[in-house]
TORDREN-265552 format. One record per residue (C-alpha): residue in three letters; chain; z, x, y. Coordinates in steps of 0.1 Angstrom, whole numbers, m for minus. Each point is the difference from the previous one (the first is absolute). Last residue first. Layout:
BEGIN
ATOM residu chaine     Z     X     Y
ATOM    Ala      A     Z     X     Y
...
//
This chain:
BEGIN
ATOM residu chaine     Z     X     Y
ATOM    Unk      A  m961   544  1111
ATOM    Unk      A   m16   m33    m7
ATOM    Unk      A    m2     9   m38
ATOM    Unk      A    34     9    m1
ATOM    Unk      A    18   m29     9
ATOM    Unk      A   m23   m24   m22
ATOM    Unk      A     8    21   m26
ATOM    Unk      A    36    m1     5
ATOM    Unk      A    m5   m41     2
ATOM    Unk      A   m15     3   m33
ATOM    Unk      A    29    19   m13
ATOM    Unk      A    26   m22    14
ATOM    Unk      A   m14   m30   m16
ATOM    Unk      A    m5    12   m33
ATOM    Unk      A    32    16    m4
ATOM    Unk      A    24   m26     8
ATOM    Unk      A   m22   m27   m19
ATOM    Unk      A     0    28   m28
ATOM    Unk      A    44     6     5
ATOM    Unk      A     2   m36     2
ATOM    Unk      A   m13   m12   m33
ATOM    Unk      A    15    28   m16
ATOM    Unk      A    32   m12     9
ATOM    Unk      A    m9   m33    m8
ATOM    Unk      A    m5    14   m37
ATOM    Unk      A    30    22     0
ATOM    Unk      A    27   m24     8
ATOM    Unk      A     6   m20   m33
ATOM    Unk      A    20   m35     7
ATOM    Unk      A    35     5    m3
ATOM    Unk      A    12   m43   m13
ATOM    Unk      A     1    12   m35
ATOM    Unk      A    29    23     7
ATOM    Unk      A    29   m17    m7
ATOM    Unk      A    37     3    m1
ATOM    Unk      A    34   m16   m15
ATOM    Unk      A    34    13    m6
ATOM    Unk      A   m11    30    28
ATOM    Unk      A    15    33    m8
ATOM    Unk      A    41    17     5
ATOM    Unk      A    12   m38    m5
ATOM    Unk      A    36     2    17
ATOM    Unk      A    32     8   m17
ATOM    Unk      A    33   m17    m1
ATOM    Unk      A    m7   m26   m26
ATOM    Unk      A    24   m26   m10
ATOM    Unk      A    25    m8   m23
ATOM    Unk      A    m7    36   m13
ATOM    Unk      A    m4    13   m37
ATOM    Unk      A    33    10   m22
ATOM    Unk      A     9   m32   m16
ATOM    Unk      A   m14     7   m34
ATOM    Unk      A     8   m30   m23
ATOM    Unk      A   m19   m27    24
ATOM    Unk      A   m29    m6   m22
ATOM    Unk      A   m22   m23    18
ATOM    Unk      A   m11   m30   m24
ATOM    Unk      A   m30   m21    17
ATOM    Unk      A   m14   m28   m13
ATOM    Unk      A   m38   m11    18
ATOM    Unk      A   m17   m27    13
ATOM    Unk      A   m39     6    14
ATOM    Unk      A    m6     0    40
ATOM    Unk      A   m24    27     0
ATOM    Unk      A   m17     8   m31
ATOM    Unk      A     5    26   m29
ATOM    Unk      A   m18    22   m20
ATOM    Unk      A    12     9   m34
ATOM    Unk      A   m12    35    m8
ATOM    Unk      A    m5    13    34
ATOM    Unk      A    32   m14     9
ATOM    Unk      A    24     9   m22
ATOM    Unk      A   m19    37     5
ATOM    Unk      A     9     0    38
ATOM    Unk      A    37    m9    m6
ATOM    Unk      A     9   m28    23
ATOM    Unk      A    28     7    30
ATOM    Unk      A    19   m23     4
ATOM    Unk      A    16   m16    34
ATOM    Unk      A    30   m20     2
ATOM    Unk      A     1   m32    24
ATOM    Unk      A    34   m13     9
ATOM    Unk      A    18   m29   m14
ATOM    Unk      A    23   m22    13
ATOM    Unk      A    32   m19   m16
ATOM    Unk      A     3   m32    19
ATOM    Unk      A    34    m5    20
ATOM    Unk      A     0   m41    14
ATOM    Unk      A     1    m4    38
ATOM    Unk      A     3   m30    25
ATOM    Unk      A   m14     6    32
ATOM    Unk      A    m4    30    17
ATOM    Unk      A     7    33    m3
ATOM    Unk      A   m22     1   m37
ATOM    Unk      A   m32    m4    19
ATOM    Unk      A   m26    15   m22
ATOM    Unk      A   m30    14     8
ATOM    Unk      A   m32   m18     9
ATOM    Unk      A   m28    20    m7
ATOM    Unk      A    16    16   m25
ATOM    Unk      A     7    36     0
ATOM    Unk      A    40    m4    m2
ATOM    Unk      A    m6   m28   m31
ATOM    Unk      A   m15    26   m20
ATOM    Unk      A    32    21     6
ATOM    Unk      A    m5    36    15
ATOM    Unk      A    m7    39    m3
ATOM    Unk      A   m13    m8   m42
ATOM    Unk      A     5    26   m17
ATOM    Unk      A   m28    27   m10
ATOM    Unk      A   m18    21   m25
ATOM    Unk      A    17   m12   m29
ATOM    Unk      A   m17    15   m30
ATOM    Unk      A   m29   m14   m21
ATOM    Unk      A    m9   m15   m38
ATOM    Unk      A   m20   m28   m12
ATOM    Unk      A     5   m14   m35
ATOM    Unk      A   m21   m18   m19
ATOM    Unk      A     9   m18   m30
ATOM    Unk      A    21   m24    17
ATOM    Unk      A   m28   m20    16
ATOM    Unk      A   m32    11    16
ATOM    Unk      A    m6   m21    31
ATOM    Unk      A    38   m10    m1
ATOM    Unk      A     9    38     9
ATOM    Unk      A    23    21   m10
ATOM    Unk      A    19    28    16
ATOM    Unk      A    21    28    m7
ATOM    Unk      A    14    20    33
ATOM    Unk      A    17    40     0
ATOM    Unk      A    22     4    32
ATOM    Unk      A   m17    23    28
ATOM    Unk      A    18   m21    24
ATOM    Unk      A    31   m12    m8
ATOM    Unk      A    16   m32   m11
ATOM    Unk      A    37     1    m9
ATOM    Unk      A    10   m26    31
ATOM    Unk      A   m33   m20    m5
ATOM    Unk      A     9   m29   m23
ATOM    Unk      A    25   m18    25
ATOM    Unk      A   m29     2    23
ATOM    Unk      A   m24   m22   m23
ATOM    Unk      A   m30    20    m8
ATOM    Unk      A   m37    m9    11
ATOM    Unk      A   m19    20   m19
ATOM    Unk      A   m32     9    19
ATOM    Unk      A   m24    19   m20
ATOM    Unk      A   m32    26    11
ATOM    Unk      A   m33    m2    m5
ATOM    Unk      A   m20    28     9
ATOM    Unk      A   m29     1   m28
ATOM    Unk      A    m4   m34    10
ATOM    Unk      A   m20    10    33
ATOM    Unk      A    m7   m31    18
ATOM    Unk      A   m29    m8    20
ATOM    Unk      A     2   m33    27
ATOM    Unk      A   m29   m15    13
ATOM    Unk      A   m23    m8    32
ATOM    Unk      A    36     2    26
ATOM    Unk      A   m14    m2    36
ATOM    Unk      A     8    31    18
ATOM    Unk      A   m31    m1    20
ATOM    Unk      A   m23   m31     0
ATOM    Unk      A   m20    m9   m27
ATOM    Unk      A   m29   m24     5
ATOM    Unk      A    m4   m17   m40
ATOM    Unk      A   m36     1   m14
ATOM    Unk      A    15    11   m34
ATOM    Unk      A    36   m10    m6
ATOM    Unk      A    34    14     9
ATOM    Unk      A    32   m10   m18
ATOM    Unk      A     2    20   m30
ATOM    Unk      A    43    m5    m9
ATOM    Unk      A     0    33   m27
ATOM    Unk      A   m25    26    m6
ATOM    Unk      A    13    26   m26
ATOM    Unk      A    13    36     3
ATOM    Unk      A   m13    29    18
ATOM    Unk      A    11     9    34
ATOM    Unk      A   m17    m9    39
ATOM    Unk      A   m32   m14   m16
ATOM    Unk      A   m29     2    25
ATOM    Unk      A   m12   m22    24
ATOM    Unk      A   m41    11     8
ATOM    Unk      A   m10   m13    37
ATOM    Unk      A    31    28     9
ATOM    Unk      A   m28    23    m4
ATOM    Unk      A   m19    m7    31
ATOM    Unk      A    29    m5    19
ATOM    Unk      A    10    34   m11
ATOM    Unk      A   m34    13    12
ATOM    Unk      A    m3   m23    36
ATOM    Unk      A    40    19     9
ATOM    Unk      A   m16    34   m11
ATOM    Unk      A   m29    m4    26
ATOM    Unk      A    25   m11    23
ATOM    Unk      A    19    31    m4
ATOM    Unk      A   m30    13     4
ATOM    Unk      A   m10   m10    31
ATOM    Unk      A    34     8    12
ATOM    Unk      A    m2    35   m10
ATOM    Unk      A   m33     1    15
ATOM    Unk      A    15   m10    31
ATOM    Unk      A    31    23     1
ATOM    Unk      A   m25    29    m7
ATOM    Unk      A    11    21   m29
ATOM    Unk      A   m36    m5   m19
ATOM    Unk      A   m18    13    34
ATOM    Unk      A    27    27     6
ATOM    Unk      A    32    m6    20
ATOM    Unk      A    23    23    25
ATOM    Unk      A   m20   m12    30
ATOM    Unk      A   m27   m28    m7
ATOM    Unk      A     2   m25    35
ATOM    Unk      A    20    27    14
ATOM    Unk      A   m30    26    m2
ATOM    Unk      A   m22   m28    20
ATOM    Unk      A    22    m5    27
ATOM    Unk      A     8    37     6
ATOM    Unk      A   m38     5    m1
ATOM    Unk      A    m4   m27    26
ATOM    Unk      A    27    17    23
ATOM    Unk      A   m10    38    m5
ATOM    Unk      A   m42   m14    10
ATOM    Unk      A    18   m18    32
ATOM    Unk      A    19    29     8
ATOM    Unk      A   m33    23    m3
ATOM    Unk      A   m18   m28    22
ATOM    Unk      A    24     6    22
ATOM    Unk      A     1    37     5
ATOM    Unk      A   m37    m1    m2
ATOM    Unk      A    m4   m24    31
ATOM    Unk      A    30    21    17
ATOM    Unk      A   m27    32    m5
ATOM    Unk      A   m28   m19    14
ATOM    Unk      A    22    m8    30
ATOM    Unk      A     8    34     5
ATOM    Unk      A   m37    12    m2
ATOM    Unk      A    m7   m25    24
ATOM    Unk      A    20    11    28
ATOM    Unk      A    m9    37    m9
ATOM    Unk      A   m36   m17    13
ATOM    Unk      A    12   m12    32
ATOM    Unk      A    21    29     5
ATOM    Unk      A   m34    21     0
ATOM    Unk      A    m8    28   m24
ATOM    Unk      A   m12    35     6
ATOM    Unk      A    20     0    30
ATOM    Unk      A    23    32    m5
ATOM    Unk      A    33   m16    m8
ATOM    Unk      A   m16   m33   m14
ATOM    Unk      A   m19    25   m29
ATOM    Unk      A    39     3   m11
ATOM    Unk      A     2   m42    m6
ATOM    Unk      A   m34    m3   m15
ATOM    Unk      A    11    22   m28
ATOM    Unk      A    31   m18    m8
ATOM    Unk      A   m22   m30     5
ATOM    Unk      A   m24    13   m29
ATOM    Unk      A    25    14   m23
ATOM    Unk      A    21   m37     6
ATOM    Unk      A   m33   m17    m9
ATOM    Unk      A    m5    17   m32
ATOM    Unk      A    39    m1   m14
ATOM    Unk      A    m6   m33    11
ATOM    Unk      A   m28    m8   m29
ATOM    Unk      A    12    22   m24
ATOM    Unk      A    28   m24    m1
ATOM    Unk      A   m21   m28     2
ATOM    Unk      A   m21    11   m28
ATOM    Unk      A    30     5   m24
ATOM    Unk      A    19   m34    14
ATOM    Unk      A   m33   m17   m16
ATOM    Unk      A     3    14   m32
ATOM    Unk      A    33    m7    m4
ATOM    Unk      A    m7   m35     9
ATOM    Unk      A   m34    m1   m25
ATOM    Unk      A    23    13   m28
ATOM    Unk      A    32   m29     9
ATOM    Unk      A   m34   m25    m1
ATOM    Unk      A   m10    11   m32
ATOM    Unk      A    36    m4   m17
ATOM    Unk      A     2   m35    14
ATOM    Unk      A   m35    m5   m14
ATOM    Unk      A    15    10   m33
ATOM    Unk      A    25   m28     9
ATOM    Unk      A   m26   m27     0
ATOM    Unk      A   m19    13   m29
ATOM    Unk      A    32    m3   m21
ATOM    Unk      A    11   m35    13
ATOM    Unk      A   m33   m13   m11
ATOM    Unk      A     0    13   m33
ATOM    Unk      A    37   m18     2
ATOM    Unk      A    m8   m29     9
ATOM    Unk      A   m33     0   m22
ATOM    Unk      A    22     4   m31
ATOM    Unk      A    25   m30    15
ATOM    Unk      A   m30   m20     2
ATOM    Unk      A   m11     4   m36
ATOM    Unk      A    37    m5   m18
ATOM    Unk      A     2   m32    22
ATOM    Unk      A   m31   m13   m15
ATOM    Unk      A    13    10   m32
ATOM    Unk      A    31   m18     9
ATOM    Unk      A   m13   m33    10
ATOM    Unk      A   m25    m3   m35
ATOM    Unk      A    29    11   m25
ATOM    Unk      A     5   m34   m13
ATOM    Unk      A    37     4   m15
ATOM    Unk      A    10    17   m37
ATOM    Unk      A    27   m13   m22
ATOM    Unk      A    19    19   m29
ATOM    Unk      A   m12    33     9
ATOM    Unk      A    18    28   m29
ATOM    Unk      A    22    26    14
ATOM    Unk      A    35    m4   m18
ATOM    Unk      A   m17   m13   m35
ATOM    Unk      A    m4   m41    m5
ATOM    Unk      A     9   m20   m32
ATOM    Unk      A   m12   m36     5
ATOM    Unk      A    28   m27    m6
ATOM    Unk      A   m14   m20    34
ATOM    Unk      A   m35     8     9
ATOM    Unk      A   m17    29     5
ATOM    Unk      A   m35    13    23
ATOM    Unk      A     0   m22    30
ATOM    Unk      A   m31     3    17
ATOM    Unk      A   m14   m17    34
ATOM    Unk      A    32    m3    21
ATOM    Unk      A    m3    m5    37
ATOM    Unk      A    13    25    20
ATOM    Unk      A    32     9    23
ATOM    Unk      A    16    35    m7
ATOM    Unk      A    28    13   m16
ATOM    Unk      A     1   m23   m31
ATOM    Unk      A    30   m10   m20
ATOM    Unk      A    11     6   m36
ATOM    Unk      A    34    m9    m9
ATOM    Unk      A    21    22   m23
ATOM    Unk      A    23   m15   m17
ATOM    Unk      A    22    24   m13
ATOM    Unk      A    25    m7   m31
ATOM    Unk      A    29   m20   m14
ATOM    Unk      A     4   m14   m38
ATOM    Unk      A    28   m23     1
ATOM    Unk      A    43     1   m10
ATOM    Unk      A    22   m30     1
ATOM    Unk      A     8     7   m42
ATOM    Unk      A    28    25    10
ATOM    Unk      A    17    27   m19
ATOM    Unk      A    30    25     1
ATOM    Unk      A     8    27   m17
ATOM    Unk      A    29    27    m5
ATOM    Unk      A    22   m26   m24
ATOM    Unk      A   m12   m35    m4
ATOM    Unk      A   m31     5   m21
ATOM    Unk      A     5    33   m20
ATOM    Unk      A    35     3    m3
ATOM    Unk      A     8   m38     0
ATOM    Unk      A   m27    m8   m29
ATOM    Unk      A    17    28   m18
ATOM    Unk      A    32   m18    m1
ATOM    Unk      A    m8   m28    m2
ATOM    Unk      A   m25     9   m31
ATOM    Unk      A    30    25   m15
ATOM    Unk      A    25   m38     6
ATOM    Unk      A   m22   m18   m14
ATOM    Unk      A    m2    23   m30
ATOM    Unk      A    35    m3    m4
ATOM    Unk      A     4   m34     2
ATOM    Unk      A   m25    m6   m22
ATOM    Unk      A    15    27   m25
ATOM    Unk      A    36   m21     2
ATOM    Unk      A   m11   m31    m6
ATOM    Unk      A   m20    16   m32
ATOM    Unk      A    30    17    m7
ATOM    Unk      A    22   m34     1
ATOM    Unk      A   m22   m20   m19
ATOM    Unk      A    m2    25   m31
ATOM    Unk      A    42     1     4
ATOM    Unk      A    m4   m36    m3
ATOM    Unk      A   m20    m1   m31
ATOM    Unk      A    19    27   m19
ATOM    Unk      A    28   m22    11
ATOM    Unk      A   m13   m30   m17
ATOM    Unk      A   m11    17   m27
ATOM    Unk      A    33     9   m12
ATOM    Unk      A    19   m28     5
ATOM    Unk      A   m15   m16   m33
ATOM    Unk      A    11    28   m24
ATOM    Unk      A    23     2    13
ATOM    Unk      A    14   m37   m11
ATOM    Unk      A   m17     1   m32
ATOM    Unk      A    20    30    m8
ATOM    Unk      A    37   m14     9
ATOM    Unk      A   m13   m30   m26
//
């Protein structure tokens, strides 16, 4: 009978004691995933899902009026830094281009002559001087014959006179020569102040002439095309916008009780809805945000007056992208993102204390290449001053 009875007990604490290790495992394996879960979630990071895909829109405007005849891309078209993306009738500014060349072949010939002239003046001074120095040996001459009676007063008279006649007409000659040297002293034909005007004008016709052709700014991809064909296009109307997704950039926009371990230079992971969990973007803090969204709006926030209610604010965090994330999996402005910042190494800045040593943002598609109008003006230049040298010396 005693053995029945154990024999009956038994299994039911084997049972029990089987219930209370698997309680016990769960627990502890909860407690490792909590644990673990805390350590790499809640400990040294912190993340947001109020974070968007930034970048720079740039928006293409013309610099000079015309009416559009070509537009070469639409919207989603890849364009390279350079490239014409609308062109204007070029009928106005060709004609332009031609009268400013005759300006200035004009201009060239007319201060040649100026050169000319200052030659004749000299030239003319020359002869009067040897001109007086002749009629003051004659009266000097006349004056001793006076003495003896060779010559009458009457006629020494006369001699004087001739030789105030000279005396003038040498200051005269000295006055118009100092006119004409001050009309071209200290210059050269192609130093002259009005050939330099001609062709600064000449230069102002040849951008104008090329600005017909609006080029690219940056590459990236058209965006917002607003200008059509036959449109009038003033200056600084917006045609289109271009924007480089190679430079993207993320704005996480952090609550400020999440910000007192963040750092710049802090290690970022990111994932985007356009590609799901399985991709997984990567950057660095590059900056924090300076102020509250709210503080930036258009209309701020009046918490002295009326009755107030505490709201948590956020501020703006920028990240960084890594360039190979986004060459791989390109991504578009305005698209959702996660963002994880690893706080666990606090030793970057709150903010930065140095200023950008080169430009953030630059372009050189707007320099139009100097050496053809150059050219252009050195043979207008050269053609017109040489005939007119030839000219010169043929009458002499």
């Amino acid at each position: 009978m005693q053995d029945n009875v154990e024999n009956t007990v038994t299994p039911k604490n084997s049972k029990r004691t089987k219930s209370l290790v698997i309680l016990f495992s769960i627990v502890v394996l909860g407690a490792l995933g909590a644990g673990w879960y805390y350590k790499e979630y809640v400990v040294g990071n912190q993340n947001t899902d109020d974070a968007y895909v930034q970048g720079n829109i740039v928006s293409i405007t013309s610099e000079t009026e015309g009416t559009v005849t070509r537009i070469t891309v639409d919207d989603g078209d890849f364009v390279l830094k350079g490239q014409v993306l609308v062109s204007f009738d070029n009928a106005d500014t060709d004609l332009q281009y031609e009268n400013a060349k005759s300006e200035l072949a004009q201009t060239v010939r007319q201060v040649r002559v100026m050169f000319n002239n200052e030659t004749q003046a000299k030239a003319v001074v020359e002869s009067k001087k040897i001109t007086l120095n002749k009629v003051q040996r004659d009266y000097e001459r006349r004056k001793n014959m006076v003495n003896v009676g060779g010559v009458t007063r009457e006629e020494l008279s006369h001699a004087k006179d001739t030789v105030d006649s000279a005396t003038t007409e040498l200051d005269v000659a000295i006055e118009q020569l100092n006119a004409e040297s001050s009309m071209i002293s200290g210059t050269t034909v192609e130093t002259h102040p009005l050939v330099k005007s001609a062709i600064t004008s000449l230069k102002q016709a040849y951008l104008a002439k090329q600005r017909t052709d609006i080029v690219a700014p940056v590459t990236g991809y058209v965006a917002r095309r607003q200008v059509q064909l036959g449109q009038r296009v003033s200056p600084s109307s917006t045609l289109m916008a271009v924007v480089p997704l190679n430079e993207v950039w993320v704005d996480a926009n952090f609550k400020e009780t999440q910000l007192d371990d963040m750092r710049i230079g802090q290690p970022v992971s990111m994932v985007s809805d356009l590609y799901g969990d399985e991709v997984i973007f990567h950057g660095t803090v590059e900056s924090l945000g300076i102020g509250t969204g709210s503080a930036f709006s258009v209309l701020p926030a009046q918490n002295a007056t009326g009755n107030w209610i505490k709201i948590v604010q956020r501020l703006p965090v920028r990240i960084k992208l890594d360039g190979d994330d986004i060459a791989r999996h390109p991504l578009r402005i305005g698209l959702s993102m996660s963002v994880d910042v690893d706080t666990t190494d606090m030793s970057g800045q709150l903010l930065s204390t140095t200023s950008p040593k080169m430009p953030r943002f630059e372009t050189n598609a707007y320099n139009q290449p100097t050496e053809k109008i150059q050219q252009v003006i050195s043979q207008i230049i050269k053609d017109n001053d040489a005939q007119l040298k030839q000219t010169s010396t043929d009458k002499s």
